[in-house]
Every structure is written in C-alpha cells, then in structure tokens.
N, C-alpha and C positions, 0 to 999 in steps of 0.2 A: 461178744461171741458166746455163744453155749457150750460151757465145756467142764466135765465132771459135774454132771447133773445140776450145775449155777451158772449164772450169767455174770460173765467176766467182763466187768468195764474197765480197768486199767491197771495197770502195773506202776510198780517203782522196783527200786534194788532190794527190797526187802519185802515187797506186801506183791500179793495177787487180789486185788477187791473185786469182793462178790456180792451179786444179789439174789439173794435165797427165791426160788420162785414162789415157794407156800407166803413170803411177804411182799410180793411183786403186786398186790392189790391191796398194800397198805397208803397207795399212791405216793406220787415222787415230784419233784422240782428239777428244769435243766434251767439257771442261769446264768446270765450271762453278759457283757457288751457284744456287738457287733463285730463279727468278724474273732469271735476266738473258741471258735468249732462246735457250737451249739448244735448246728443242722450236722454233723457227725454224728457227734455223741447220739441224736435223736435215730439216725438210722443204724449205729451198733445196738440202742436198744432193741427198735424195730428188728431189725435182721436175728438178733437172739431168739425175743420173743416168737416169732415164725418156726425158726428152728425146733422151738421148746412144744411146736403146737396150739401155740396159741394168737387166735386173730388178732388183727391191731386195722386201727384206723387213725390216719396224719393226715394234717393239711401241707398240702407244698406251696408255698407261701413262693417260693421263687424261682421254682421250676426243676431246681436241682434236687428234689428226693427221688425224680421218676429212675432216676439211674440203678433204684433197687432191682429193678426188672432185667438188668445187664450183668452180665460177668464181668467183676471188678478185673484191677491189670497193679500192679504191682510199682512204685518207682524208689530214689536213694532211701526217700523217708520212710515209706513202706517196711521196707526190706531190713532197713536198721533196727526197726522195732520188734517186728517178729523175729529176727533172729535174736533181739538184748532179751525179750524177754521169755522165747520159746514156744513162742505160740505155736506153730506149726506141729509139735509133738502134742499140744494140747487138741489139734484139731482143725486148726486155722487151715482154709484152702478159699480159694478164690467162687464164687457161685454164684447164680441169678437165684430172684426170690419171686414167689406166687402172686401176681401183683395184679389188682382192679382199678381200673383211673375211672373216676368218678369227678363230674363237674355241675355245678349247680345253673349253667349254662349251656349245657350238654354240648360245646368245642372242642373241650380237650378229656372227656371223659364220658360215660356212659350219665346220660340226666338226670338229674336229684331232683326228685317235687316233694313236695309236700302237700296236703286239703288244707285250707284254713280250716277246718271242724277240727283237724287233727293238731294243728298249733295253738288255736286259741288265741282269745282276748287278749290275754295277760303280756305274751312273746312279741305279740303282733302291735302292740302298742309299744311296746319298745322300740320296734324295727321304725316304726312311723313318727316318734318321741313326742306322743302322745298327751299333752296335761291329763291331770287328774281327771275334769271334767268331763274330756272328751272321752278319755279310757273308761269314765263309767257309763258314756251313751254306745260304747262299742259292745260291754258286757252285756249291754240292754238287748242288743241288736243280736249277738251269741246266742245270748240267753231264750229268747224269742224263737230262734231257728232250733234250738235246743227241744224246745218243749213242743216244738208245731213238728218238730220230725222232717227240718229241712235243712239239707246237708251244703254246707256252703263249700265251695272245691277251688273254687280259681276268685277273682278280682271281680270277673262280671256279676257273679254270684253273690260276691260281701256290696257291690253297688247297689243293687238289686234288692239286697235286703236292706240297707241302711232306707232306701227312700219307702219301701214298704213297709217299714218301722215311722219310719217319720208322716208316711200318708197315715197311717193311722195309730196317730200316737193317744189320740184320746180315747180308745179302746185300749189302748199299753198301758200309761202311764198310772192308772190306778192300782195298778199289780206288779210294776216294775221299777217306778218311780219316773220322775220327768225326763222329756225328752225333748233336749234342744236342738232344734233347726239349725241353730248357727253352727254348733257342735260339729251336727252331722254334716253339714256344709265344709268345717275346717277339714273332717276325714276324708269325704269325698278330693278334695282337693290335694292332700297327701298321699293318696291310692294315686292319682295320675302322678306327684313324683316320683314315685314308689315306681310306677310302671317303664317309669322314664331311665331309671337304674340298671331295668330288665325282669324287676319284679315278676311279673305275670309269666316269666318262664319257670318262676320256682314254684309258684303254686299250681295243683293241678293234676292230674291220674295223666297212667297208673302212680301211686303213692309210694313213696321207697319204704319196704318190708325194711325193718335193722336187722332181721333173724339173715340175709343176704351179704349181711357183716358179717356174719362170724360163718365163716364159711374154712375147712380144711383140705387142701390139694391131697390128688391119690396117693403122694410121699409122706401125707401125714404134717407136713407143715402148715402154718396158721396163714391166712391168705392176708395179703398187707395190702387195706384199701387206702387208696392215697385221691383226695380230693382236690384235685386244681384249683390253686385257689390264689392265681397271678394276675386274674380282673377282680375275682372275689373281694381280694383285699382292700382297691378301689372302695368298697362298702361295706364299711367296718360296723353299721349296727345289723346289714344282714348275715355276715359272717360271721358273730359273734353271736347272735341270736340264734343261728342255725347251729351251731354246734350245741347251745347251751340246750335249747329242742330237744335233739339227738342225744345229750347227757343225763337229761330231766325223764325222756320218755323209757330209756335203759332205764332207770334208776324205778320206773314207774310197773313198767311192763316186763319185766324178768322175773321169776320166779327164787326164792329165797335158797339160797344152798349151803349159806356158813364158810367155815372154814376150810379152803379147798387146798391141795397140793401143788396147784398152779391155778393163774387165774383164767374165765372164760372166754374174758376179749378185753383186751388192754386199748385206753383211750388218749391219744395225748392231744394236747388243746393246744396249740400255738399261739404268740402272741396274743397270751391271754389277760395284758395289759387288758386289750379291746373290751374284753369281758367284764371288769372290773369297775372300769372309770363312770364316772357322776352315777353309781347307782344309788337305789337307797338305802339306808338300815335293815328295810322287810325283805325287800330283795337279796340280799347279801345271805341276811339267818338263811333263807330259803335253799341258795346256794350250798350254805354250810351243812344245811341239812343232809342232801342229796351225793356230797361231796363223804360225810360223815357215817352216811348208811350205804352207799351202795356197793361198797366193799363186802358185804354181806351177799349180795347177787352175784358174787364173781368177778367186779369189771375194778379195774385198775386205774387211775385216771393222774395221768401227769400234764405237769401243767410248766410252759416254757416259755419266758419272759426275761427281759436283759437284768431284773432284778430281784430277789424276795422281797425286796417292800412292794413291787406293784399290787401285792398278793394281800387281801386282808387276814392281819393276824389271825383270826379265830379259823382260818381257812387252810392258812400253811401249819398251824397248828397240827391239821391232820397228814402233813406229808411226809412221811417217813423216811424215803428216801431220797437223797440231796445233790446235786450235782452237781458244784459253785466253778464253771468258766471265771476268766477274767475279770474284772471292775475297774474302771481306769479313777480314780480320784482325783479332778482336774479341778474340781467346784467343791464349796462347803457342803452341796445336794451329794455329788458325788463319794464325798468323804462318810454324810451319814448313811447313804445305802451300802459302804463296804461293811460300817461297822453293824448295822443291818445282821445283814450277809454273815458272818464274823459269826454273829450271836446265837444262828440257826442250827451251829452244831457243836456236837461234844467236843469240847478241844482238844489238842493231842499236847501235849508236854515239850514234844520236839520242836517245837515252831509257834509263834505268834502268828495266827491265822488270819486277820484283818492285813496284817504286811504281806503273806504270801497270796492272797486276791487279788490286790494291786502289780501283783509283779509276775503271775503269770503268762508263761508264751501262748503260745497257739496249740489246742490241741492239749492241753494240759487243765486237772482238773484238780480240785479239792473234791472228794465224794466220801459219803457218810450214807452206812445203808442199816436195816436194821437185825438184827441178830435171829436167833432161833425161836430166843422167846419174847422178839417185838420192842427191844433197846436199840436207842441207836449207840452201833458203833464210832468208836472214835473215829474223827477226819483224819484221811488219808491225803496228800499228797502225788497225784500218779499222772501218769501218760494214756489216754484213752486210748483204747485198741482199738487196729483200724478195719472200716468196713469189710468185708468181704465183696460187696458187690461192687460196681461202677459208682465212682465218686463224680458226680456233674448231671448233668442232663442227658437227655435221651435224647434220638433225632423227630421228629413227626410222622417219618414212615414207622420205625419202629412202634410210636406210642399208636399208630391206629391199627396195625397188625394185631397187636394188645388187644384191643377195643374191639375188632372183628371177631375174634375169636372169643373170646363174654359168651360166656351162657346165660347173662343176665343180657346184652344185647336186644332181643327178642322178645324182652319182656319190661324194657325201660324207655326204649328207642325211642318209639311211634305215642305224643299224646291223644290221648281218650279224652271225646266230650261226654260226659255221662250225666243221666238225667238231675238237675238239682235246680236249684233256688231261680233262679236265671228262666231253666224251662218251665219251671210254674207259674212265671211271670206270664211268659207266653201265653200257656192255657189260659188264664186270667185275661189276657187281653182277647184271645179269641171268642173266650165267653161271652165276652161284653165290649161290643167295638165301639161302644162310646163311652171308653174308659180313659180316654184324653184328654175331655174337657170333664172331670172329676180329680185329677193329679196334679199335684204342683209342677211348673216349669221343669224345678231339675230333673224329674222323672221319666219327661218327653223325653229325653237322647237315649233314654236306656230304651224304652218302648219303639223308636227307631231302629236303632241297634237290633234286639228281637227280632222286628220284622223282616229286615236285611237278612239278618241269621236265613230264615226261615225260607225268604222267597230265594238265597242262595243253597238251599240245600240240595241237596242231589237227592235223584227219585230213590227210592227203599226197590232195596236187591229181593225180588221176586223169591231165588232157591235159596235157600240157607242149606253147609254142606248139611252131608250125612252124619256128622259127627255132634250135629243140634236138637238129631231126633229125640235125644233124652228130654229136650228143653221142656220146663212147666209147660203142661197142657191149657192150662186156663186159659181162653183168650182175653186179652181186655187187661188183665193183672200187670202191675208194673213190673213185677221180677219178670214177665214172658216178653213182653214188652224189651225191654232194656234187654234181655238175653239173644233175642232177636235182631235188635239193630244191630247193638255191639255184635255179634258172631259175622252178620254179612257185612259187617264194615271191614272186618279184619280179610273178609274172603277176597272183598275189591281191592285193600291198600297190599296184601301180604302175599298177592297171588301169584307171584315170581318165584316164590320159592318154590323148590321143586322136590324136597325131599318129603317125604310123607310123614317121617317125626318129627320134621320141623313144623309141618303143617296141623300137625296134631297137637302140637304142643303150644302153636297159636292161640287153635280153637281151645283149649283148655284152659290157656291162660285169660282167654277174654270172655270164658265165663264162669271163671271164678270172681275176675276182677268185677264182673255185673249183679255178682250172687251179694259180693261184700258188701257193695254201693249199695243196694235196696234193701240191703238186710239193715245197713246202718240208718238208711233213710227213715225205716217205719219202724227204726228202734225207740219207744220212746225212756223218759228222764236218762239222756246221757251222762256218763259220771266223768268228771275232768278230775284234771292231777291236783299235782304243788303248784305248778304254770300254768293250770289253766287250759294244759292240753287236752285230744278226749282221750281217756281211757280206753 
C-alpha cells in the first residue's frame, strides 16, 4: 500500500519495509514456491504502484489478478493484520483500481497484435525455435522486405514473402547470401503450427501503441493493464516472446529521462522461468543489456519466478529489490535453490536466513529493498500487507462491463487488412496471369488463396463520409488509395454507432492508422533494435 510517500510491503513487531519510489526502477524479484502468496504480494505492489501514479502492466497467469477491478471485503486474517500493524491510520481502506484487460486472443480482454515488421526476425524465430539455419534464411526474407519497402503485417504476408524470396533467390542470394528451399520449406511448415496455436490472431493491425500502457485515470492513478494470460500460458514460447517484445521495444522506443522521483510505467514479467530456459549466451547478454539500461527510460521491471536461480546471475545481479516467499527443501535441487536464495541478500544478524525460507507460512516474506543512496538494505523478516482490492477473480459479466467501456475498444476491437506483402502478390499476379506456370508448387496455394481473397471481396463503398474530404487528393497514390478503402470500410462495419464522436473518432482513428501503414511501407532502410524489432 502507499503510504507516507513509500510503498509499504510488510510489517513485523518492529520494522515497517519500504520501498522508496525514486528506487522502484532499480527493478526487483518476487519468489517463491507455489502457493505461499506470490500473486498477493504481486497485486500489493501493483495496487501501490497505481496509487503512486504510476502505470503497471501484469500477466494473470490464473485469472485471479482480475479482482483488482473490485472492492476488496475484509475477513479473520484481514482484519488481524491491519489492526497488529495499523495500517488503517496509515491509510489502508478497501477500493477498486483503474484496470484494462487486455488478451492476446481478444476473449477475455481488448486484442493485442502485433506486424511481424514490428517483431522481427530475431523474436519470431524463437516463437517458431527456429535453427540457426533456418533463422538466417528468415533474416534473408526480413531483410528483402526491409530494403524493397514491403511491410509484412500478419502470416499471409511472411508466406508470401518467404516463397517470393525463394522464387527468386538467384537474384537474392548474391547480396544476401544463400537461400535454401528446404529451409524455407521447414518455416513454411512451422507458420501453419504457429497458426494452429492461434498464432495469426496475434499478428496483424491495428498494432498495439505501448504509449496506451501508460495511461493515468482522472484521479490521477496509474492505470493497471492486466493481460489474460490463462490460454496464453498453454504457449510458453509465445508468451514469453511477447512480453520480451514489449520489454525490448520500452527499452528501445522511450526516450532517455535519468533519474526520476518515481518510475514511468512499472513492468512485472511472470513466470519468468519461460523467459530464461535453453536460451543462449548472446541472447541472455542482450537481455542483460536492456534489463541493465532501461532503468534510465523510467520503466521498472520485476520479475516473478518460484526461484532466484531460475534467473541468470549477471541478470539478478541488477535486481535491487527482493522479495523471498517460501522455498520448501525436499530434494538436494531444493536445498541448493534455498541457499541460492539465502545469498541474494544482506543478512540480518538476527536470524539465519536460508532456515527462515524454508519455514515460512503463507503470506509471509523475507524482503530486502534498496536505501536512499541504492544499498540494499538488510533482510527483513515481515507479513505482507494485505490488498486493498478483491482477492480472487472477477465474474465474466463484470470483466466485459470492463471491456465495453475501453476507450481503447474502438480502436483495438475490429482487425484491419491493410495494403502489404500479400496485396502485391496480387498485383503481381494480375499483371501477369501466366505467372502459375513460372512458380514453384508451394507458391500455387498462396496464389489461390489471393484469388479467393479477391473474387470474395466486397464492392468498394461509392461515399466515403464527410469527414474524408481532407483525404490526399492525388488519385492513383497509395496513401489516397488505402485512405479510401480503410475510411469506407469502417463507414460499412462501424455504422451502428450512433454517437457522432464516436463516429469521429472512428474516421480518425482509421486514418491515422492508413497514414502510419504507407508511411512505413515507402519508408525506406528501416532500422531495427537489440531483437531485431523495427524501430
């Protein structure tokens, strides 16, 4: 809870532990076993953070964080604590918090996409676990759409260019190095299990803005975006990739601010085992890097895992502040993660701190945070203080009450096909309809596909509103073009609404979103990050 200007995580008979907010983006650890109040502790941080102003973004791994959104209720355990330790006179009251559901499935939240231009090579081979090989005929394939000004958006798109890559690799391969069929064959093959996950719902426009993350309610509270992530977890290199995106492109796309008095958007990563496991040496520095610097941009980043060994050294290395749940030591593995564990913080004099991990209750922490001037504090022993909101889950009327009312709604809901890799296939084949018997086999289903597209498409809306008359005059130009469809697409699918700012804020949103698209498409030499993202 937030109170006298720090965030209060726990008590004992003798100590109030705080964590300074100006060190609240020297990032922090919650771990833990199973079952001894990690998803607590994780929403006293969140609910503080909000309080303090400042945005946060969690995954709900089990459905139970959505309860931030509810007025907590009070029961024996409750009530013992705030009165042993006084929270109440501190400020403690029961309250719902500013909350966005967001799902990379768009079921239980407003829908996450992402462009593959915008993830890149590097993430996207991960997601797919990609060899070496293959990962450098993807880069090939990037790289190609990179330099030609062809913006890859969804699955059809990265199809579409792999075999336009590979149709004509002996115009490539002297500038890009070689390109194998079989390769490109293996990825093709991976995009359809990929797809088979639900893949092709995550990639795709409109693209999720992060600057939509750091969003603050009219009370001035930091808005807490909570990602659904109870099928997500089902697929642990997409949900581990996706976050890592999301951590890489902050790290990339934020602007340098230093040392702030609180942070600008706090990021906590869950079961961040996923993140970690079989990567490699280069990948890891890389992590460190971004983990290392972006404390500098404002953003805080904790990271929650049943252990500090899942975490590599040079990585927890940077996590300042500590928050050791339980450890049961049942196995020899067991016994070295406590002492693990044990060695991550300052010790305290009072207590042998490997023996009290092991004998912790529920709800009870070791925590170590860091001082004024960036030391850690000695370990404390305490009782994590308890949420103020609804501990459990929410109902499903409730969470889509939530979700109707999104001002992001309207602007995430409904996906956009927008002109790219796929539709120049097309032209291409319109050009030249005897461009069938010139392709290899695999290319013929996409060329089908196309067609289908095409003789299913619906006739082009004659008026486009009044609110298009701005639109580039040029006829014939792709930005008037794409301004055009997109505006009357939205006039046919959106034309229930009846409020005139909603209607406006349609038309504006879907041509900004066509100004972005064409602007990135005939951008050319795109610059990518650390991952490979674009810039």
């Amino acid at each position: 809870m937030y109170a006298e200007d720090k965030i209060l995580i726990g008590c004992n008979e003798n100590e109030n532990v705080f964590l300074l907010p100006k060190m609240a983006n020297r990032h922090g650890i919650i771990a833990g076993a199973t079952g001894t109040g990690k998803t607590v502790t994780l929403k006293v941080l969140a609910e503080s953070f909000s309080d303090l102003g400042v945005p946060v973004f969690l995954a709900d791994m089990k459905g139970d964080i959505s309860g931030l959104v509810k007025v907590g209720s009070t029961n024996d355990f409750i009530a013992k604590n705030v009165e042993a330790f006084g929270l109440e006179e501190k400020g403690f009251n029961f309250h719902e918090y500013p909350v966005e559901f967001w799902d990379l499935f768009g079921e239980k939240g407003i829908p996450v996409r992402v462009t593959l231009s915008e993830m890149g090579p590097v993430l996207l081979s991960k997601i797919l676990n990609l060899s070496e090989a293959q990962a450098g005929v993807l880069n090939i394939v990037f790289r190609v759409a990179d330099d030609e000004s062809l913006l890859i958006i969804d699955l059809k798109d990265l199809k579409a260019m792999i075999n336009h890559v590979v149709e004509n690799k002996d115009q490539y391969e002297s500038q890009y190095g070689a390109i194998a069929p079989k390769s490109a064959s293996t990825i093709l093959r991976s995009l359809i299990a990929f797809e088979d996950q639900g893949g092709n719902l995550f990639f795709g426009e409109p693209a999720l803005d992060l600057d939509d993350f750091m969003q603050v309610d009219d009370n001035g509270k930091g808005v807490i975006n909570v990602l659904d992530a109870q099928k997500l977890s089902l697929s642990p290199e997409i949900y581990s990739t996706f976050l890592l995106w999301m951590m890489s492109s902050l790290y990339q796309n934020l602007p340098e601010v230093g040392d702030m008095d609180k942070p600008k958007f706090v990021f906590f990563f869950d079961e961040a085992h996923l993140l970690f496991d079989e990567i490699s040496p280069e990948f890891a520095k890389k992590i460190e890097q971004i983990v290392r610097l972006i404390r500098s941009k404002g953003v805080g980043l904790y990271f929650i895992s049943q252990s500090p060994a899942d975490i590599p050294d040079d990585i927890l290395a940077q996590l300042g502040n500590r928050i050791q749940h339980a450890l049961r030591a049942y196995t020899p593995k067991d016994q070295k993660a406590v002492k693990v564990a044990a060695e991550t913080f300052r010790p305290n004099p009072n207590f042998d701190t490997a023996e009290v991990i092991s004998n912790l209750g529920t709800g009870e922490a070791l925590v170590s945070t860091l001082d004024e001037k960036g030391a850690p504090n000695v370990v404390e022993q305490v009782k994590i203080v308890p949420p103020q909101s609804h501990i459990g889950a929410i109902d499903d009327d409730l969470r889509q009450q939530i979700i109707d009312i999104s001002e992001f709604k309207s602007k995430y809901w409904e996906a956009l096909d927008s002109e790219s890799a796929y539709e120049l296939l097309l032209n291409k084949i319109d050009s030249n309809p005897n461009i069938e018997s010139e392709v290899p086999e695999v290319d013929k289903q996409i060329i089908e596909e196309v067609k289908t597209q095409k003789q299913e498409a619906p006739e082009p809306v004659e008026e486009a509103p009044e609110s298009a008359e701005e639109a580039p005059a040029q006829q014939g130009s792709i930005l008037g073009d794409i301004l055009g469809t997109v505006i009357a697409g939205q006039t046919q699918t959106k034309g229930k609404r009846t409020k005139k700012s909603a209607q406006q804020k349609m038309v504006e949103k879907a041509a900004t979103q066509a100004v972005n698209t064409a602007a990135r498409e005939v951008t050319k030499g795109i610059m990518r990050g650390i991952f490979g993202q674009m810039k």
